[in-house]
Backbone bond lengths (Angstrom), bond angles and torsions (degrees), N, CA, C in turn:
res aa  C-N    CA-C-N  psi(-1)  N-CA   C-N-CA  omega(-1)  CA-C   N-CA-C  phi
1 X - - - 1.462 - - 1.527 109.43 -
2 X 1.467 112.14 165.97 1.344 104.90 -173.78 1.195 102.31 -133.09
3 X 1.730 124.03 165.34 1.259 131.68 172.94 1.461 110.64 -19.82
4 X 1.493 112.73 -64.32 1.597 104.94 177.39 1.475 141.21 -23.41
5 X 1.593 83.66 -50.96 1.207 102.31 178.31 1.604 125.67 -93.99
6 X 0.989 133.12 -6.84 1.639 149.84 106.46 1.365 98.11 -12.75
7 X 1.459 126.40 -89.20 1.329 133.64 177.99 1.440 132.59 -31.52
8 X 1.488 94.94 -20.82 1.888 110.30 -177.70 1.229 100.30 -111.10
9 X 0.975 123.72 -34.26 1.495 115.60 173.13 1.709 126.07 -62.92
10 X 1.481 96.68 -45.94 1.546 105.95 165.11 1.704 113.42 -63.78
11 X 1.039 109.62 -35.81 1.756 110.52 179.70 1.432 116.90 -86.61
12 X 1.433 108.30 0.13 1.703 127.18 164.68 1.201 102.55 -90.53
13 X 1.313 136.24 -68.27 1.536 161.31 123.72 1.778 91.83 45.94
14 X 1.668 84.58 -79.29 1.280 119.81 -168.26 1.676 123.88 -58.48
15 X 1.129 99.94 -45.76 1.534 101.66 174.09 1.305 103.88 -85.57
16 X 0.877 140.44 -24.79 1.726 129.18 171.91 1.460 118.64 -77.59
17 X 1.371 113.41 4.31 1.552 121.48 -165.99 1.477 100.02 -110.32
18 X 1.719 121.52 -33.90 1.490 145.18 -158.20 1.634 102.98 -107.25
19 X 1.639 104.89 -0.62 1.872 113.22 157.22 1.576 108.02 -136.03
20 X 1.567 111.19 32.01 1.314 118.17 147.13 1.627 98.92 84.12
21 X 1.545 120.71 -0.47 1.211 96.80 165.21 1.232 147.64 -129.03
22 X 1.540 86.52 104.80 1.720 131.80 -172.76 1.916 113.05 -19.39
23 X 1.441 97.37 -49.70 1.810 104.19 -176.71 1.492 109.32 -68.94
24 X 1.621 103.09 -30.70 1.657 92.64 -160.84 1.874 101.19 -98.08
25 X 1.190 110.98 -0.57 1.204 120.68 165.74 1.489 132.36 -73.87
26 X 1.604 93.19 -52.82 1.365 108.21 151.71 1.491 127.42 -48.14
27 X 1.574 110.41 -35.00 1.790 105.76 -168.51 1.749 96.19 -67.30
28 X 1.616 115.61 -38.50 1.174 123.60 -165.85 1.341 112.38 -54.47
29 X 1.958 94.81 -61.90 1.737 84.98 -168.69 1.762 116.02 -62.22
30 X 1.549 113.03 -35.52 1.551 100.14 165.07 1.254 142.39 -50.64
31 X 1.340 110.08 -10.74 1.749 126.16 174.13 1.841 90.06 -85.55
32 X 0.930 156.87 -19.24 0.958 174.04 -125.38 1.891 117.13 -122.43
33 X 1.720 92.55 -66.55 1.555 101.75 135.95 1.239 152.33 -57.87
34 X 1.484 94.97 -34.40 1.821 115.42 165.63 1.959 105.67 -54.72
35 X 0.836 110.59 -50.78 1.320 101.79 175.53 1.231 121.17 -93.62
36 X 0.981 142.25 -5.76 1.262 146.03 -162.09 1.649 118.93 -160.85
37 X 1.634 127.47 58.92 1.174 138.91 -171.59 1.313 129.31 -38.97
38 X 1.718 112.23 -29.02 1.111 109.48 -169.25 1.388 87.13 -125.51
39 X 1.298 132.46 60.45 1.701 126.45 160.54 1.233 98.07 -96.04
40 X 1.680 120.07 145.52 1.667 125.39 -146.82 2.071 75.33 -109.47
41 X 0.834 108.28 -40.78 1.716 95.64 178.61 0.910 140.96 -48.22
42 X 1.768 108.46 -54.74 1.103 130.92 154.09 1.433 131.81 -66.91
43 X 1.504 117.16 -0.77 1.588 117.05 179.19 1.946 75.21 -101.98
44 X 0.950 134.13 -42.38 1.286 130.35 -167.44 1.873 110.31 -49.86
45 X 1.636 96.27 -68.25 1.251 84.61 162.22 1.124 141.98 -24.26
46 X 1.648 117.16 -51.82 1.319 111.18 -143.80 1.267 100.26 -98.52
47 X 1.565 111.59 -17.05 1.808 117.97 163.81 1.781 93.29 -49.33
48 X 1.004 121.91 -63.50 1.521 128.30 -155.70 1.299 115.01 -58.71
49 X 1.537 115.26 -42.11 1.968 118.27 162.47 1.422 104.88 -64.54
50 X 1.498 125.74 -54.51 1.565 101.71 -158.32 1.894 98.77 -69.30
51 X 1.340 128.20 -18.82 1.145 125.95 155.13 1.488 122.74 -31.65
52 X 1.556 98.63 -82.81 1.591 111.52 -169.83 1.803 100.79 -59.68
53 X 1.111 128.62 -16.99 1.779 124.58 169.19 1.417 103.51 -101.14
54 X 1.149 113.56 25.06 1.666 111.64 160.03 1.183 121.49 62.13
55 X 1.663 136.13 -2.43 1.333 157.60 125.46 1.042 104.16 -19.92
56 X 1.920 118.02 70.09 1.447 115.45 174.32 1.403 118.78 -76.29
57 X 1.294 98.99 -40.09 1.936 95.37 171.68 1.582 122.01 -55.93
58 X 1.008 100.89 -43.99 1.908 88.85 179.78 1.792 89.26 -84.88
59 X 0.671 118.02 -36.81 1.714 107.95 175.92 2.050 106.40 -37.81
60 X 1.276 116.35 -52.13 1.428 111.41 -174.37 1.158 111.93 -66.69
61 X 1.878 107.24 -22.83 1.382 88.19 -153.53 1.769 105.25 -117.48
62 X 1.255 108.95 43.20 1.596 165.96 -173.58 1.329 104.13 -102.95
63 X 1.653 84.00 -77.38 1.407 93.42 -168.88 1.723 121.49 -53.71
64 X 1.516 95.95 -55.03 1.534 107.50 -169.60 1.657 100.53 -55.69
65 X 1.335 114.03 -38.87 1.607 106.20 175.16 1.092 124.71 -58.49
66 X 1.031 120.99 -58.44 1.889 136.06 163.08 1.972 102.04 -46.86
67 X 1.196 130.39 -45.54 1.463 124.37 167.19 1.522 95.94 -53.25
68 X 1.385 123.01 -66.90 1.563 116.97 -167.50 1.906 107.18 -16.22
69 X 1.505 116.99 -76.68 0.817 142.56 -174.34 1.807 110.18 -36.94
70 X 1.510 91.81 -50.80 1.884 104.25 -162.97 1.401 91.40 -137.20
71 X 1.648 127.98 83.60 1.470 124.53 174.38 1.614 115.83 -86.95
72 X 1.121 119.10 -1.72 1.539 121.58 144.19 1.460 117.39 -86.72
73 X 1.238 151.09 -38.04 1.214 153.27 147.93 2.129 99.41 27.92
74 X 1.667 111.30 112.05 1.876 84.86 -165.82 1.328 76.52 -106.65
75 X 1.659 159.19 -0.19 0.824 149.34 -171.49 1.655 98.00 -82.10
76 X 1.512 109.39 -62.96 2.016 109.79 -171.17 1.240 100.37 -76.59
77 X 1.471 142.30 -2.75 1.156 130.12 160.80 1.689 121.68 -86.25
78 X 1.181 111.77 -30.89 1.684 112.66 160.38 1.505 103.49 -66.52
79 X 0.944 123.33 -57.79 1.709 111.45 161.57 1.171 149.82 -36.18
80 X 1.414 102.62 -32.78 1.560 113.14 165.98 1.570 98.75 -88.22
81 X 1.362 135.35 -24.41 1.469 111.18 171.72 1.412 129.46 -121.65
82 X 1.844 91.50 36.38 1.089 113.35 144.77 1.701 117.51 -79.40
83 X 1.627 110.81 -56.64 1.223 111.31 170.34 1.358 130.18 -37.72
84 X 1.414 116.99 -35.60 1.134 116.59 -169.93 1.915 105.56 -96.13
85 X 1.090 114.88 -4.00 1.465 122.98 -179.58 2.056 90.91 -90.76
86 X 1.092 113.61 -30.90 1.617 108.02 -164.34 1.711 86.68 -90.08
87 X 1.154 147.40 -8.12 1.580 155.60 170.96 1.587 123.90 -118.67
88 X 1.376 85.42 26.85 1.857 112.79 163.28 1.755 92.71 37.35
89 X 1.291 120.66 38.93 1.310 109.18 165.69 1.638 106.76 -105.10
90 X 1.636 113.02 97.42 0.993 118.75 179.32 1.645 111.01 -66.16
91 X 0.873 109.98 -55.95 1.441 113.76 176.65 1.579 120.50 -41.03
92 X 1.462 118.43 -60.76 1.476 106.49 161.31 1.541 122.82 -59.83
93 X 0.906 120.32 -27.76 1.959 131.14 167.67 1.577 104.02 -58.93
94 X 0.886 132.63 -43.03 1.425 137.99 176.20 1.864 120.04 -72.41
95 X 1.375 103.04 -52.96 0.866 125.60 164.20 2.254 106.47 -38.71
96 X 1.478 101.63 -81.76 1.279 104.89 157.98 1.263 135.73 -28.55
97 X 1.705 115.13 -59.32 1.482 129.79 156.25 1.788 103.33 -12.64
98 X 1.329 89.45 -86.33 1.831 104.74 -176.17 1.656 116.14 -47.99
99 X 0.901 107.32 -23.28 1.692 106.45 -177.15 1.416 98.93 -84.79
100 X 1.278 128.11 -42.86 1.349 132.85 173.87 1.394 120.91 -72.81
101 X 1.454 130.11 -35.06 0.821 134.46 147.03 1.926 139.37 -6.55
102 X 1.839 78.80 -57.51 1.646 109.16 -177.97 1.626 98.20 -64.22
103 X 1.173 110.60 -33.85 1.253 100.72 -146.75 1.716 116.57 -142.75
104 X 1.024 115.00 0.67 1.660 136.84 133.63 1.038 129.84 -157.02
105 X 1.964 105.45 77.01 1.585 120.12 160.50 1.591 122.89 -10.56
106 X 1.138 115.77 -55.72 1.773 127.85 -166.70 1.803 84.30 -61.21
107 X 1.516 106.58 -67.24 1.435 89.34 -155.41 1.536 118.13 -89.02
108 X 1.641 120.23 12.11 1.327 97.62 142.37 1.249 137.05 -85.41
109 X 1.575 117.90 -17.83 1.706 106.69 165.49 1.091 121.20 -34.32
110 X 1.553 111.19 -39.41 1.858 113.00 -172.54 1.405 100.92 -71.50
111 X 1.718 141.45 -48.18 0.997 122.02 171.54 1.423 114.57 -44.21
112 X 1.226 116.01 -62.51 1.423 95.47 179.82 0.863 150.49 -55.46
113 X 1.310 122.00 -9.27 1.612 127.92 170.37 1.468 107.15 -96.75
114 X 1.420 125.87 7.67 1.327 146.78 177.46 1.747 80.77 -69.77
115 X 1.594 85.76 -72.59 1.924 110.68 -158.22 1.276 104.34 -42.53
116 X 1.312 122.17 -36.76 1.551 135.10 -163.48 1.302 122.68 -103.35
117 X 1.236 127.93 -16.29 1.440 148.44 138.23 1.512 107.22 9.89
């Protein structure tokens, strides 16, 4: 497959994600991965569907892949400790806190008052 089609898939991806539907968005951006393992968009995405369908476990472990790539990333890192604040795992939420911390102050306060809620 080629960029294009990378390109159609994410803009399929995309409109099925922006009318809420989460599964058929998901099938996209993983065809997405299927060819192309380390695309930071498409691992992004697909952190973001198994998210928005509440699939917190493959959601982290999404996430942590898509961090591999971009470990400052402050968007998939408020995300991953969001996940772990919506799965009362304070400890990984904290954990996160501090990594974010380093490296966008503003948006870990909001985790933390997530954590502390």
């Amino acid at each position: 497959m080629t960029t294009a089609s990378i390109d159609e898939l994410l803009k399929n991806g995309n409109d099925a994600f922006a009318q809420g539907n989460y599964h058929q968005a998901l099938n996209q951006y993983l065809k997405i991965i299927d060819i192309d393992p380390a695309n930071q968009v498409g691992l992004a995405k697909v952190a973001t569907a198994y998210y928005k369908l509440r699939d917190y476990p493959k959601a982290v472990a999404a996430l942590n892949k898509a961090l591999e790539g971009d470990p400052k990333n402050r968007d998939l890192l408020v995300m991953l400790g969001m996940v772990y604040v919506r799965t009362n795992d304070k400890t990984n939420a904290l954990a996160v806190y501090d990594r974010l911390k380093k490296v966008h102050p503003d948006k870990a306060e909001l985790l933390y008052k997530e954590i502390y809620k």
